[in-house]
LOPA-530278 format. One record per residue (C-alpha): x, y negated, z; residue in one letter. Coordinates in steps of 0.2 Angstrom, whole numbers, padded with zeros to 4 digits, always signed. Last residue first. Layout:
<recs>
XYZA/...
</recs>
This chain:
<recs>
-0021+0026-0027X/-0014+0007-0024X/-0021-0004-0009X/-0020-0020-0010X/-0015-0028+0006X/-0018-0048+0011X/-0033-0051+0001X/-0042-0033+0006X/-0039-0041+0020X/-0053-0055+0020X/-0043-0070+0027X/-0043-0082+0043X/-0024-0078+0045X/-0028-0073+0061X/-0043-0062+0056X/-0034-0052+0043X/-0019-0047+0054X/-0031-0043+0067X/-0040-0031+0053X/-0025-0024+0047X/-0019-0022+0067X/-0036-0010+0068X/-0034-0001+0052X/-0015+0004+0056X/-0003-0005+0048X/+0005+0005+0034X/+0025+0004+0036X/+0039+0002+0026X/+0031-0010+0013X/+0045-0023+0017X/+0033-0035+0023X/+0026-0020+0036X/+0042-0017+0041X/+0047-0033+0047X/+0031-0036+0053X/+0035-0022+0066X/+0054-0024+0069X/+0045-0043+0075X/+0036-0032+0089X/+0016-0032+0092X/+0005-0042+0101X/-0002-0051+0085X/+0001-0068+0090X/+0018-0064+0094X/+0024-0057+0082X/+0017-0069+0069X/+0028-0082+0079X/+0045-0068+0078X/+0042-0064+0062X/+0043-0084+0057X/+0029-0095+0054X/+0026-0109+0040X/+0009-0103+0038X/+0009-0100+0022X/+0025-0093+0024X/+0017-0081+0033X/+0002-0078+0021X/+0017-0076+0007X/+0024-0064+0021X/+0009-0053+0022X/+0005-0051+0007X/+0003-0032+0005X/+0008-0016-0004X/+0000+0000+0000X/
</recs>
């Protein structure tokens, strides 16, 4: 699954650590999501998703 998480960061002018932070989980963890190493789990998708204020299907695109 491929996302846009750190366009939606940049966005936001917030580094790993900020995003972080406000999502309760470790920097290693958005590092790895931004580098497509790791699928957030449905629930952190949807926290992700309501932080930025955005639908998530806009932030990850899935690919069969």
């Amino acid at each position: 699954m491929e996302n846009k998480l750190k366009v939606y960061r940049a966005m936001q002018d917030l580094t790993q650590e900020e995003l972080a932070k406000g999502l309760g989980v470790t920097r290693q963890t958005i590092i790895a999501i931004e580098k497509d190493k790791y699928d957030p789990s449905l629930i952190l998708a949807f926290k992700i998703a309501k932080f930025f204020k955005a639908q998530i299907e806009d932030i990850f695109i899935y690919n069969e």
